[in-house]
C-alpha positions as CSV (number, residue, x, y, z in Angstrom):
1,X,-21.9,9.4,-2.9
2,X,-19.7,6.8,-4.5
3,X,-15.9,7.3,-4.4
4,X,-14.2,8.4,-7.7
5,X,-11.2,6.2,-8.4
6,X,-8.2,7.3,-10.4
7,X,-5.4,5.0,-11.9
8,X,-1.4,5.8,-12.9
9,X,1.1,3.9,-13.3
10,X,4.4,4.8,-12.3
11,X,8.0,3.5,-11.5
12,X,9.4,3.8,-7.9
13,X,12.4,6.0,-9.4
14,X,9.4,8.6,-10.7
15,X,7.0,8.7,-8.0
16,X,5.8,12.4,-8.2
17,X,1.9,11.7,-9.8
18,X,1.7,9.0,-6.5
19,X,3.3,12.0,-4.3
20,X,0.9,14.4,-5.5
21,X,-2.2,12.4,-4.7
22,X,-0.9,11.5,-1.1
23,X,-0.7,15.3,-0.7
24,X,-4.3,16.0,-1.8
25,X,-5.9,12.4,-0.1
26,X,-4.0,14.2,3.4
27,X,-5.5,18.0,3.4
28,X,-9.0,15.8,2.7
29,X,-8.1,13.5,5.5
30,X,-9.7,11.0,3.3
31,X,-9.6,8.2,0.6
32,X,-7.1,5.8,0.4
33,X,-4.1,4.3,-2.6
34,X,-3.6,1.1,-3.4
35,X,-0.3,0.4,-4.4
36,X,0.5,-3.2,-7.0
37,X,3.3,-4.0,-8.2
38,X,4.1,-4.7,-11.9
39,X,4.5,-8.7,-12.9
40,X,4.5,-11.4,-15.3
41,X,1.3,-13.0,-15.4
42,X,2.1,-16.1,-16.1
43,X,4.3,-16.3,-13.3
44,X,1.4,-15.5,-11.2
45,X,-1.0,-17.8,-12.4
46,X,1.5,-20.7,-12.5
47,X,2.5,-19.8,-8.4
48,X,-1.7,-19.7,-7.8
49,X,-2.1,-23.1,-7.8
50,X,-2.7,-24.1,-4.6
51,X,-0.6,-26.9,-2.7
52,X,-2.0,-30.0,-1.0
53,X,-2.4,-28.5,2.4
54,X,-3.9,-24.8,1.4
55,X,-6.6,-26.6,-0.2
56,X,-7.4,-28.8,3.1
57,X,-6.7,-26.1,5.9
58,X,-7.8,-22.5,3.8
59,X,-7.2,-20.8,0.8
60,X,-3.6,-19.9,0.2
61,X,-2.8,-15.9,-0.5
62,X,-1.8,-14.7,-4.0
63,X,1.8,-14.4,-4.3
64,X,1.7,-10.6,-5.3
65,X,1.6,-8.2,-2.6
66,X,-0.9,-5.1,-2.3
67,X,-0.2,-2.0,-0.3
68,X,-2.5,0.4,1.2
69,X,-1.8,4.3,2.0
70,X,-4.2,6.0,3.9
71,X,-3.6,9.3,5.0
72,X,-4.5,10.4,9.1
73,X,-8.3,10.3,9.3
74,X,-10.8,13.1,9.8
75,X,-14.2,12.8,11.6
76,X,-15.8,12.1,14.0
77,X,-12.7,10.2,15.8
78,X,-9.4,11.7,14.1
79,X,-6.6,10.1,13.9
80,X,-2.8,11.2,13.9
81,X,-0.9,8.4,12.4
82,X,-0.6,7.7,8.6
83,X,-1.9,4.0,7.8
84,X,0.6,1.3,5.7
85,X,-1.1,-2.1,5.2
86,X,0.2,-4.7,3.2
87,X,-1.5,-8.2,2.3
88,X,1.1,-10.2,1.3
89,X,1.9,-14.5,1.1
90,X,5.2,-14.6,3.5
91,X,3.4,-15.7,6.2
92,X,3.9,-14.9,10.1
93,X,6.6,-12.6,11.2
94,X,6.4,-10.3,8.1
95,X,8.1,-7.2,10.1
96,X,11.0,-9.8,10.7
97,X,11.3,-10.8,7.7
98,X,11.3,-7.1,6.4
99,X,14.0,-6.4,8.5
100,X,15.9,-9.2,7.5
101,X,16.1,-7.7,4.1
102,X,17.5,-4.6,5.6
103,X,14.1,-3.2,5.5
104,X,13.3,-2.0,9.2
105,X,10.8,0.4,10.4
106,X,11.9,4.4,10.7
107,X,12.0,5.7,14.3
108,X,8.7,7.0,15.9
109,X,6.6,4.2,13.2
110,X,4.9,1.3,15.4
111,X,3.7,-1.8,13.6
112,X,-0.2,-2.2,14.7
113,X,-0.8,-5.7,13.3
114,X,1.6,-8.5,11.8
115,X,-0.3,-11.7,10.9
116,X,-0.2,-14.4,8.2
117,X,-3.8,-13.9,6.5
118,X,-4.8,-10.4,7.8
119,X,-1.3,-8.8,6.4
120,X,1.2,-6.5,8.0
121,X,-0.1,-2.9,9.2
122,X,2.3,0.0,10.4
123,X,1.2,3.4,12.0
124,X,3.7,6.4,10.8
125,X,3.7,10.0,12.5
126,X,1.5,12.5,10.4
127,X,4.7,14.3,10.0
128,X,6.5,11.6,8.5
129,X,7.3,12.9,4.8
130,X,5.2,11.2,2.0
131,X,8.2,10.4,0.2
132,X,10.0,8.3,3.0
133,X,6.4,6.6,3.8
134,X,6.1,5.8,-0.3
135,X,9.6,4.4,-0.4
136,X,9.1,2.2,2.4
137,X,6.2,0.7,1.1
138,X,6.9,0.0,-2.3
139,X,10.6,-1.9,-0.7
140,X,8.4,-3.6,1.6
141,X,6.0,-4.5,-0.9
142,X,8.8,-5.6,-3.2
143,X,10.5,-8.0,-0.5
144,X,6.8,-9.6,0.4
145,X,6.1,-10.3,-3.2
146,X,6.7,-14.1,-4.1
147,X,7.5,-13.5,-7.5
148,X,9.4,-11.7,-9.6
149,X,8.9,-7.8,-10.4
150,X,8.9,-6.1,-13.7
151,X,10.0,-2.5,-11.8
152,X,6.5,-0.7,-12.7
153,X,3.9,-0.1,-10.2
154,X,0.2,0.9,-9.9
155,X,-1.6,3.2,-7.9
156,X,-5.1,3.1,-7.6
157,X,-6.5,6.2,-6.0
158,X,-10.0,6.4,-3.6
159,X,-10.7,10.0,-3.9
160,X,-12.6,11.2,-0.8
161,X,-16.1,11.1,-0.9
162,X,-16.5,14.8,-0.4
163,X,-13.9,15.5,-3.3
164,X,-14.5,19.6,-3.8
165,X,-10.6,20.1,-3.7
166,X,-8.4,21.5,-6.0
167,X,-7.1,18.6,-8.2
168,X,-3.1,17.7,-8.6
169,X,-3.4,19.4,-11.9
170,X,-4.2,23.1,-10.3
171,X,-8.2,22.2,-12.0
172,X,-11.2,22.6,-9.8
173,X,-12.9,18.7,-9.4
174,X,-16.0,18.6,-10.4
């Protein structure tokens, strides 16, 4: 069965239609968000032109940052931790970077990978609430994003596969 995918934009000040799917993607233990931030795009096809040494040693990463959500999985091998992953063009040392910003990781979160080309990945308690694990992740975004914001964000939502839950709207999914 193909995933359904569901799209809103929102601003980080408003984040309740992002909140609510968060809620429904962690009873199913399933899916996944994806989380872009809002910019000019011709700043972002002006910084895509790659520099003399991306071009001879790899392709460079795009200069806006994408962040994943994924909720603690179900299956066959469960997991307890929420899932933050961000692909971003800052390079090595991304947590360090973060925190140099003022941007640190909340007690009991672990970071599970930090590198260049593969992105930045942190593990967050199951308990942690789904507002402070959104907030982080649209700063962190924000601070990994080599060019400049416009303040609106999307969210593009992988419903699980097995979606026979009670939609945000209180509706039965088909």
């Amino acid at each position: 069965m193909a995933r359904r995918v569901e799209e809103v934009e929102f601003v980080p000040a408003a984040p309740q239609p992002v909140l609510d799917w968060m809620g429904r993607l962690a009873r199913a233990r399933d899916g996944w968000i994806n989380l872009m931030p809002g910019v000019d795009g011709a700043e972002v096809d002006e910084s895509r032109r790659p520099s003399f040494f991306s071009s001879l040693f790899g392709s460079a990463q795009p200069p806006v940052t994408m962040c994943t959500w994924m909720p603690p999985r179900g299956g066959r091998h469960p997991g307890d931790e929420i899932t933050v992953g961000i692909m971003h063009a800052r390079g090595r040392h991304a947590i360090r970077q973060l925190a140099d910003q003022g941007i640190s990781l909340p007690p009991g979160w672990r970071v599970r990978q930090d590198h260049a080309r593969r992105g930045l990945v942190v593990m967050a308690p199951d308990v942690a609430p789904s507002v402070g694990v959104l907030d982080w992740a649209l700063r962190a975004g924000s601070a990994l994003t080599a060019v400049d914001l416009t303040g609106s964000w999307k969210a593009r939502v992988y419903l699980p596969t097995e979606d026979r839950s009670v939609g945000v709207d209180g509706v039965d999914s088909p």
